[in-house]
C-alpha positions in Angstrom: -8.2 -18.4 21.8 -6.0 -17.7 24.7 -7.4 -15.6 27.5 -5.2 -12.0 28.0 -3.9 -13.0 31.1 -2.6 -16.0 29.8 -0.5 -14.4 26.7 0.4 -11.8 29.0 2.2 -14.2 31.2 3.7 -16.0 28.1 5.5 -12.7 27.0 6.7 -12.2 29.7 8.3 -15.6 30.5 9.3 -15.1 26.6 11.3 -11.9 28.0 13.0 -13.0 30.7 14.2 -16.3 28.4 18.0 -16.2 27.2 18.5 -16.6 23.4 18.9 -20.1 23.1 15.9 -20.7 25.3 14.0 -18.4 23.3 14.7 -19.3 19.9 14.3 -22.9 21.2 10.6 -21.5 22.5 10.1 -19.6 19.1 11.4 -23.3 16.7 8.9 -25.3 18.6 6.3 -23.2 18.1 7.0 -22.9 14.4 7.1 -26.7 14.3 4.0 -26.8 16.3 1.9 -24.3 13.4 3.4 -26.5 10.9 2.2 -29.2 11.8 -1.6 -26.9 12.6 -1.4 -26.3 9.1 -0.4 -29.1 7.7 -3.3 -31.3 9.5 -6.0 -28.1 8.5 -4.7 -28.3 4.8 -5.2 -32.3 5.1 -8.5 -31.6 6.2 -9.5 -28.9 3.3 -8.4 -31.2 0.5 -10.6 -33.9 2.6 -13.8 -31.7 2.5 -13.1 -30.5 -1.4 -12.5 -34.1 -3.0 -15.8 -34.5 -0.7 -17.7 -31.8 -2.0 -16.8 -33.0 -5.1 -17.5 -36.4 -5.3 -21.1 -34.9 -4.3 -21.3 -32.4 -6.7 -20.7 -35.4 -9.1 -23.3 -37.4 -7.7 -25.8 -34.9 -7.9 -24.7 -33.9 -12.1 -25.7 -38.3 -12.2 -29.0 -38.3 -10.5 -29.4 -35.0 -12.9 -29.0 -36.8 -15.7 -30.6 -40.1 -14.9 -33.9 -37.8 -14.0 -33.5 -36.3 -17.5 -33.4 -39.8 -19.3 -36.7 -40.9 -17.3 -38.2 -37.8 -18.3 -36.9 -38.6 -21.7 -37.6 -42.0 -21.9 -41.3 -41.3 -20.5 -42.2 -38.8 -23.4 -41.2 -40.7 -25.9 -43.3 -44.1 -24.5 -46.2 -41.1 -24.4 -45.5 -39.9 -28.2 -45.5 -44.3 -28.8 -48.7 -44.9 -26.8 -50.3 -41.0 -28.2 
């Protein structure tokens, strides 16, 4: 986060700009958030394919747990 003094200054450069300058100013930084976004949405769909290749992981171990426990009362109801 910018300090105040610094986005105080950059207004006022921003004012004193002519039109072209400025929207020049103003298309960069658009182009500059684009590509902000772009990288923090690349990053997102990283984390969720993530989360979800864990949360997939986990539902196996779940169910592998489940067939030992299975598979363990039923040698107990053979050898019982």
């Amino acid at each position: 986060m910018p300090e105040p003094k610094d986005v105080e200054r950059r207004i006022c450069k921003m004012l004193d700009m002519g039109d072209k300058e400025l929207l020049a100013e103003l298309d960069e930084y658009f182009l500059l958030s684009d590509e902000r976004h772009q990288r923090i949405s690349n990053t997102l769909e990283e984390m969720i394919q993530e989360v979800d290749r864990l949360i997939s992981r986990l539902d196996e171990i779940e169910d592998e747990s489940l067939e030992y426990e299975y598979e363990d009362r039923a040698q107990g109801e053979i050898i019982g």
